[in-house]
N, C-alpha and C positions, 0 to 999 in steps of 0.2 A: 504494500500500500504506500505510493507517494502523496506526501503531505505537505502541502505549502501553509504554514504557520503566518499570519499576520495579524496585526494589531494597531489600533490609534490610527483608522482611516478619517477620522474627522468629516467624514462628508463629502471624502475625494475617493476620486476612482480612475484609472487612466493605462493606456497600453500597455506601459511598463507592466504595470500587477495585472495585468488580464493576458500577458504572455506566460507568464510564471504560473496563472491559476490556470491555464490548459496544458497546461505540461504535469498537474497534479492529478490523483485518484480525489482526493480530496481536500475541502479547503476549512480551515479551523481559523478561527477569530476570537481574540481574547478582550473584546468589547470598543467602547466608544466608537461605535459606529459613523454615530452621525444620522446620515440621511440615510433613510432606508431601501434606499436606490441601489446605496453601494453592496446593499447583502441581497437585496433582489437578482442585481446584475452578474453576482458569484454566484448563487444559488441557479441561476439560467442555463451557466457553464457544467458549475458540479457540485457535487454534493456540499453543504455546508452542514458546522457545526459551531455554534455561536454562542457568547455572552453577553450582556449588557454591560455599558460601562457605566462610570461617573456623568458623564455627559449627553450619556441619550435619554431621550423622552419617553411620555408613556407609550407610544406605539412600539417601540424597541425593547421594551419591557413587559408588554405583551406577548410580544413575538418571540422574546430570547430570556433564558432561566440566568440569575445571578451569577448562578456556580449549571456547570455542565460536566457530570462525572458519567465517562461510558467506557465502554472495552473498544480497543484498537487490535486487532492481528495478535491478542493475548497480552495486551499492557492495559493497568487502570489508567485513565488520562483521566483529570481533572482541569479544568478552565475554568479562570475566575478573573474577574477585571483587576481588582486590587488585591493581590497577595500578600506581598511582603517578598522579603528574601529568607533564603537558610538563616537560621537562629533569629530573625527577626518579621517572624510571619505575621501575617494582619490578625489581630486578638479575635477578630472575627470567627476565623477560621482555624486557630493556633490547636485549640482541643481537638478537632476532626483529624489535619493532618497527622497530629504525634500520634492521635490513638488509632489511626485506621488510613494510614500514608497511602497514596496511588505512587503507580512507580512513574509516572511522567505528573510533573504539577505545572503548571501553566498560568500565567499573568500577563496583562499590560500594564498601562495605567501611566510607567516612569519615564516613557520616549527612551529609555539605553536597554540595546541588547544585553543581553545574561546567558548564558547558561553553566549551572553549576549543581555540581553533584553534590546531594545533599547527604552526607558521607553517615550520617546521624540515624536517620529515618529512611537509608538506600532508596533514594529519590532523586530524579533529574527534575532539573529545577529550570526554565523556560521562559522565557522572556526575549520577543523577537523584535524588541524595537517598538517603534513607529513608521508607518509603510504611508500615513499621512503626509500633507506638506503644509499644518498647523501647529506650532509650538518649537520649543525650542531647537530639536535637533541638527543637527546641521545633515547630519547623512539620515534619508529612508533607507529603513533595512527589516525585512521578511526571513524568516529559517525554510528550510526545505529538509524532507531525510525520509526515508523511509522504516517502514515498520514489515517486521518478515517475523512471523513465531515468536513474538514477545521483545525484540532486539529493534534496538535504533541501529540505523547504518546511512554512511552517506550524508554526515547532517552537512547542510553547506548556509553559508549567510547569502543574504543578494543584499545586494545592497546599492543606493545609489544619492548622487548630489543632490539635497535638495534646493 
């Protein structure tokens, strides 16, 4: 299963990321959508699996659960707009992780790519950036990688000038 990760579309949507999402099985978003144009027009391509962020409205929160915890190719994936990082997870969520960890956990929310293995709770730890061209970042950057029998392989960043 190829997996194009994106996050902090703010309401944009454009060639660049509509190349990247047809070269995916699947397309995962870890919230602040924005317009809902932008998960219409992925959803049109392929398969999506979404959160709401900080910044989107009730329509997007209708449409999209807080937290999105499902099975991938034999990995628990969890998505959630605002996590936290390893040792400093959102109080929110800090009980669920320790007591019942996914082994992929997933966030936006910060505009900086991450990923780091959460060496504590044997957890990768996920965070693709901002693939938006609102706020601070200087670089858009998306993950990609796929998923074979429970294993990541192939993770690659894209990334580009915003």
């Amino acid at each position: 299963m190829k997996i194009l990760l994106l996050s902090d579309t703010h309401s944009h949507y454009d060639a660049f990321m509509e190349k990247y999402i047809l070269q995916a099985d699947e397309v995962w978003h870890a919230g602040d959508i924005g317009n809902l144009e932008v998960t219409d027009k992925i959803a049109a391509l392929k398969p999506l699996k979404a959160v709401y962020g900080n910044i989107d409205d009730d329509k997007a929160r209708t449409q999209f659960p807080l937290h999105n915890r499902f099975e991938c190719e034999g990995m628990d994936v969890w998505i959630t707009h605002i996590g936290g990082y390893p040792g400093r997870y959102n109080p929110n969520i800090r009980q669920e992780i320790y007591s019942n960890p996914p082994d992929v956990f997933i966030c936006g929310h910060s505009h900086i790519l991450k990923v780091i293995n959460d060496k504590k709770i044997d957890c990768l730890h996920m965070n693709p950036g901002a693939i938006g061209i609102h706020g601070f970042h200087k670089k858009r950057t998306m993950l990609r990688f796929k998923i074979t029998a429970g294993k990541i392989s192939n993770l690659e960043v894209i990334e580009k000038d915003r």
